[in-house]
C-alpha positions, 0 to 999 in steps of 0.5 A: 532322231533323224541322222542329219540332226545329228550333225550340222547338215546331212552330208557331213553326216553321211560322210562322218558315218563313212569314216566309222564304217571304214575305222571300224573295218581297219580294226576288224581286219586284225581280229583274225591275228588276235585269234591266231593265238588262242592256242598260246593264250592270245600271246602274239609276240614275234608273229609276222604282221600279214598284208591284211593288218597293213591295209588295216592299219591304212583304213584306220588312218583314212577313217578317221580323216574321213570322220573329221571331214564330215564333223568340220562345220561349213558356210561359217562366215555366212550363219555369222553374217545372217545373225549379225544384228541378234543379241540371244538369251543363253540358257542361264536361268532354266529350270533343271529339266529332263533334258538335263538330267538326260545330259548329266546322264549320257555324259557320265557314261561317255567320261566312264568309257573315255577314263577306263582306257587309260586306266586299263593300262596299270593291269596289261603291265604284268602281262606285257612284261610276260610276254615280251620278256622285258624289263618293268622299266621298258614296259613303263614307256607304255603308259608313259607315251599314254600319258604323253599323248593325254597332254597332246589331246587335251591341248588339241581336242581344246583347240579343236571343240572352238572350232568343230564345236563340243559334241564333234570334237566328242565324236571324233574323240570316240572314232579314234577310240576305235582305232587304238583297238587294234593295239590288241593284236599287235606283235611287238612292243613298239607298236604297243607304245605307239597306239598307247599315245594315240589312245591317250590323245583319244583320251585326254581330250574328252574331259575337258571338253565335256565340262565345257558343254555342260558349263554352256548348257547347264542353268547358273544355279546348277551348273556348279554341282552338276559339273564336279558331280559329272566329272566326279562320277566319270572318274570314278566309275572309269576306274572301276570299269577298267579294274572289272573288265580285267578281272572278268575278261584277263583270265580267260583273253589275257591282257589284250583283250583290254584294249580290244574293247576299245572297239566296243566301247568306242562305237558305243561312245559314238551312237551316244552322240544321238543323245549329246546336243551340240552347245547352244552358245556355240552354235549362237557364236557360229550364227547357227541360230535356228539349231541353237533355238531348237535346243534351246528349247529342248532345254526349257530355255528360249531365243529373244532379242536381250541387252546384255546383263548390266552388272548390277543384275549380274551379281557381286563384284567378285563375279566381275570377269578378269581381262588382261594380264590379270586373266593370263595370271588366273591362267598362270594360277589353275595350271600350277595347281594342276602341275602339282595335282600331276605330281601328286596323283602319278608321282608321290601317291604311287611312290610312297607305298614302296618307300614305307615298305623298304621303312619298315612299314608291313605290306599291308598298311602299303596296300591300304593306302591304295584301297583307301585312295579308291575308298576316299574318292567316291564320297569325295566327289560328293562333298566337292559337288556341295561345298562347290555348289552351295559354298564358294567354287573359288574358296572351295579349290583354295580349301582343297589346295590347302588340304593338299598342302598340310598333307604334303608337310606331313609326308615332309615330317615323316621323312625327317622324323623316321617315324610316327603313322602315315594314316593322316598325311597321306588321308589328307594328302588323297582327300585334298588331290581328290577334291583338287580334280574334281573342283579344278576343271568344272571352275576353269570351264566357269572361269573362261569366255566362250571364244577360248573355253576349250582350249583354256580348259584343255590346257588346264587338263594337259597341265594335270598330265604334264606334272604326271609325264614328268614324275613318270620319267623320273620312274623310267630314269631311276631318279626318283627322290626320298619321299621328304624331299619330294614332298618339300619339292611338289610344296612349292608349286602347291603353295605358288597356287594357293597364293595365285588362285586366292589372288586371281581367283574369282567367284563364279557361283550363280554368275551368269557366264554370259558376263565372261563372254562380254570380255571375250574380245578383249586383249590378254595384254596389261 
């Protein structure tokens, strides 16, 4: 594939290959700190920063605009202009081909290299606290900025992937993966915290701007499964990768070299972009149709003038698009559901096995309750993908929030009745948050028109990690409640959304997303 296919004209790519060679420079000019301290087991703590790390750090900074430089699209106004007067068939109705399974394919490795760095974060906490000789506490802003900067990125990258487009907003994403690595050979805390909330604006753009490619690239039929299936399977194997790599790499490099492999990974994630198209919709928005075409038929799809889809061949009314204030309620509905899945995955799940302990419980069944949250997820992400796919993407997420729900009610009546097992509370509790985020995103990608797809996704992601930024202070501060009564307050927002999606929700199975861009001029005003 030849270099200026992968960008939208040569000299942006020339140019965004400058930015990677010079971040990736910045990050190598800190390698020979990191190895200064081989001798004391790679700790470098209270070491001088050398000239050479400052003029690194400068490279990183100037790469990374130089990488967004060349991604910036160009001459806009004048493709639109050239395509004024086509209207073009999107890819709804295609066969499911090698080129998507190829998609499905790169897209999961992408999400598992994005998801591992801030997994990585649980296992560089003991070694911090080690090395710096503070208290847990103090180690915890590490990845609460993380979590910080996951909320800024997902708001940002949204923004940006309707601008620079998916596969751009994917490749700047993976140049600044580059760049944190260098929090590897940081010598102080502060640093460590400051690179952690680049990482995690890295980071938490990248999943809600995959679900939006493939929602624009994959055919109407498949579009479902393959969604939940992809972010499903990222997720996973992200964590999986990140509890591997310390395992394997801890022992022997100590906990830097975690983020050290960012460096790797990152560069690995940018030549995946080779094998990443850009969307074929958004290329039509930004009147690039001749790119748009060759994609297109790469995905066994093809380029004519059409009419657009009359509802009647569109489906049933419930795949008629919301507009107005009752789009903004459908907003309002998925980002409560996504403040309450934040609550739950960073909040009450990592709480409770500490509180059955000081009940009496042994550290055994608190331990099993973690092992069994990895255990339920895999086979989670599954069913997700087949009752989303096969049965309802609306009543589907309605399903999971309800599960979530009776979970949480009983974390509530173990705490009220001082005992009974918490096997099936805290089951249902880890199966319905599981099936929340592997069916909430895929379904706002569905749910949204072209022009605002990134940004409503990105939002919607940046919710997930709000909720989390939120139980996480109350970890640093101290303040965390009794587990009923954290239970009864995350039940409010569980049961806002259920009511919320269930009214404002629609059904996008099979529908053709081509009817959502129909009312993607229209006002979000009543």
């Amino acid at each position: 594939m030849q270099l200026s296919s992968v960008l939208s004209d040569r000299r942006g790519a020339w140019i965004f290959v400058l930015g990677c060679a010079a971040v990736t420079a910045g990050v190598l000019m800190h390698v020979p700190m990191f190895m200064m301290g081989k001798s004391m087991h790679f700790m470098l703590a209270g070491m001088p920063m050398g000239w050479d790390m400052v003029a690194g750090m400068g490279l990183i900074i100037i790469g990374c605009l130089i990488a967004a430089y060349g991604l910036l699209p160009r001459d806009v106004a004048a493709h639109r202009a050239a395509s004024e007067s086509f209207e073009i068939a999107a890819p709804e109705d295609a066969h499911l081909g090698p080129a998507h399974w190829g998609l499905m394919a790169v897209l999961v490795v992408a999400l598992i290299i994005d998801i591992m760095k801030p997994a990585a974060l649980g296992f560089t906490v003991p070694g911090m606290i080690m090395e710096y000789g503070v208290p847990k506490a103090t180690v915890s802003l590490v990845p609460f900025f993380a979590l910080l900067g996951t909320v800024t990125g997902s708001v940002v990258w949204g923004i940006l992937a309707d601008i620079y487009g998916r596969k751009a907003s994917i490749l700047l994403s993976a140049v600044m993966f580059v760049g944190t690595s260098i929090c590897g050979a940081m010598p102080s805390l502060a640093w460590n915290i400051g690179m952690c909330f680049m990482m995690g604006a890295a980071a938490g753009g990248m999943l809600p701007v995959t679900y939006a490619l493939l929602a624009e690239m994959m055919p109407s039929r498949h579009r479902g499964w393959s969604l939940v299936l992809v972010g499903g399977l990222g997720a996973v194997g992200g964590y999986f990768a990140a509890s591997g790599a310390s395992a394997l790499l801890q022992p022997i490099f100590g906990w830097r070299i975690l983020w050290l492999l960012n460096l790797p990974t990152g560069l690995l994630l940018v030549l995946l972009g080779v094998f990443i198209p850009e969307s074929a919709k958004f290329l039509l928005a930004r009147g690039r149709r001749a790119e748009a075409a060759a994609v297109m038929a790469r995905f066994g799809s093809t380029m004519k003038k059409v009419a657009a889809p009359r509802a009647a061949e569109s489906g049933a009314k419930a795949h008629v698009p919301l507009t107005g204030a009752k789009l903004i309620g459908k907003l309002a509905a998925l980002s409560i559901a996504a403040i309450a899945w934040g609550l739950i995955n960073f909040g009450l799940l990592l709480w409770l096995p500490a509180d059955l302990v000081s009940k009496g419980y042994s550290v055994a069944v608190s331990s099993k309750l973690l092992a069994a949250s990895a255990l339920i997820a895999f086979p989670t992400v599954f069913v997700c993908a087949f009752i989303y796919s096969r049965w309802s993407t609306k009543w589907s997420l309605v399903t999971v929030i309800g599960i979530t729900l009776l979970g949480l009610v009983g974390v509530m009546w173990l705490e009220l009745s001082g005992s009974g097992s918490p096997v099936l509370p805290v089951a249902l509790l880890i199966v319905g948050s599981n099936g929340i985020i592997a069916i909430l995103l895929p379904y706002t990608a569905e749910s949204f028109p072209l022009r605002v797809r990134g940004r409503a996704t990105g939002w919607v992601a940046a919710c997930t990690k709000g909720g989390g930024v939120f139980a996480q202070l109350l970890s640093i501060t101290a303040l965390v409640p009794a587990m009923g009564w954290a239970a009864i307050a995350i039940m409010v927002p569980t049961l806002v959304a259920l009511g919320l999606v269930a009214w404002f929700g629609r059904e996008t199975r099979g529908a053709d997303l081509r009817r959502l861009d129909e009312a993607m001029d229209a006002p979000l005003v009543a």
